[in-house]
C-alpha atoms as one frame of an Amber mdcrd trajectory, in Angstrom:
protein
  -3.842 -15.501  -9.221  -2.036 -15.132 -12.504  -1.359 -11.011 -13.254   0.247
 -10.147 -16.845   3.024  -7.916 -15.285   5.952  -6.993 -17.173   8.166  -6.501
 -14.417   6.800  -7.602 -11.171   5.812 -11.257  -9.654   3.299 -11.957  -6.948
   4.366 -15.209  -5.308   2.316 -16.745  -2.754   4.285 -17.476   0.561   2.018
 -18.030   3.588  -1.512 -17.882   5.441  -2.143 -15.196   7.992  -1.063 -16.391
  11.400  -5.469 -16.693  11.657  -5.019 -18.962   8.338  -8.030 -16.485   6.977
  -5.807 -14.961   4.632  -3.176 -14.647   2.424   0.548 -13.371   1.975   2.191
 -12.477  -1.249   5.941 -11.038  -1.543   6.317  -8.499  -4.695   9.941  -9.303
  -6.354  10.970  -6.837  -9.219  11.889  -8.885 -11.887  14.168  -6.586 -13.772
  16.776  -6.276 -10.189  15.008  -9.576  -8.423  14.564  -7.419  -5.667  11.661
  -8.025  -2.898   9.835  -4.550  -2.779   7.127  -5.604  -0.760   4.007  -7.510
   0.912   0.548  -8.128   0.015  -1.323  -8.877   3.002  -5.041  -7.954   4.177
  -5.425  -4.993   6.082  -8.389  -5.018   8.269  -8.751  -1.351   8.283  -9.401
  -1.069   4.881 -11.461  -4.655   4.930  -9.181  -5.643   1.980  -5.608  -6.625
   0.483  -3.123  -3.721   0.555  -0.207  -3.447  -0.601   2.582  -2.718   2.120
   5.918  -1.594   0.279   9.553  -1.767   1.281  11.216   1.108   2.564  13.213
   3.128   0.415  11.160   1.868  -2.721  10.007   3.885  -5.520   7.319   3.158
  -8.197   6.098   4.448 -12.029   2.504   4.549 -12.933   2.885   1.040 -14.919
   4.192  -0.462 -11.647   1.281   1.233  -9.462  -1.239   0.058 -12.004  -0.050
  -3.464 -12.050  -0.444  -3.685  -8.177  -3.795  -2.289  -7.654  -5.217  -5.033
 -10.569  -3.265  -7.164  -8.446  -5.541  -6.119  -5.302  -8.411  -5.951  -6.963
  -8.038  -9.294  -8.256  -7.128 -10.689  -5.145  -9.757  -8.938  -2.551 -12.450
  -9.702  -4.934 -11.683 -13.788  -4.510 -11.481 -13.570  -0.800
């Protein structure tokens, strides 16, 4: 999955302890801080986003995650 985002990176790091899925950790590439995961959630029957505590996000940020998602439930 290659997203155009001007400040984060999704990097593949794992499978789902099932193998069925996948794991992403979200870095911040301005600070090259980890903000988050992006792991399936069952609940919602798609890829979520589950942020970092403490964390805080603009509209640009928010926007680049949920084409993120998108991109990524759609191929599962």
């Amino acid at each position: 999955m290659a997203l155009d985002s001007k400040h984060l990176e999704f990097t593949l790091v794992r499978f789902s302890d099932s193998g069925k899925t996948k794991i992403w950790v979200v870095v911040n590439t301005t600070t090259v801080e980890r903000i988050g995961l992006v792991k399936w959630a069952g609940n919602f029957r798609k890829y979520a986003f589950f942020p970092n505590e403490a964390t805080a996000y603009d509209s640009n940020c928010l926007q680049d995650i949920a084409a993120f998602l998108q991109e990524v439930t759609s191929c599962h």
